[in-house]
C-alpha positions, 0 to 999 in steps of 0.5 A, a space after each residue: 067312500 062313494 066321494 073318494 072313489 068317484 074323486 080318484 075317477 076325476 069325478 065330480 060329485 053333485 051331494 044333496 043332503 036328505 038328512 035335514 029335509 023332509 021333503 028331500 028324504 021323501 023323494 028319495 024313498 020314492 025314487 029309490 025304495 031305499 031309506 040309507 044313504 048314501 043313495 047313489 046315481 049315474 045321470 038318471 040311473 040308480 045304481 044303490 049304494 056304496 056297496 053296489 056301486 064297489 060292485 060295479 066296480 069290482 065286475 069293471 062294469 063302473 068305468 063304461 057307465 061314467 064314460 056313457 055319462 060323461 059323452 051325454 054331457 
């Protein structure tokens, strides 16, 4: 669902699978505090998962965040 609605904002997605490495799933538990996936960011900002990037979305706070990402391109 996360792919979908970043797709349908024309953006694209960089997926690094946790799921067979180790070492990858390590990182992420210590960069986020989190073991679900997936485990979402916006440049360098975590924003969580599916549900709290939907939350981003729904209070139209998504949109500025991806623009911001995108002008430091």
């Amino acid at each position: 669902m996360a792919k979908r609605l970043l797709a349908a904002k024309g953006i694209a997605v960089e997926e690094v699978a946790v799921d067979s490495d180790p070492a990858r799933r390590i990182e992420m538990v210590r960069r986020t505090g989190r073991r679900s996936v997936p485990q979402i960011f916006i440049g360098d900002r975590h924003i969580g998962g599916f549900e709290d990037m939907a939350e981003l979305e729904h209070k139209g706070e998504l949109d500025p965040l991806l623009a911001q990402t995108r002008g430091a391109s």
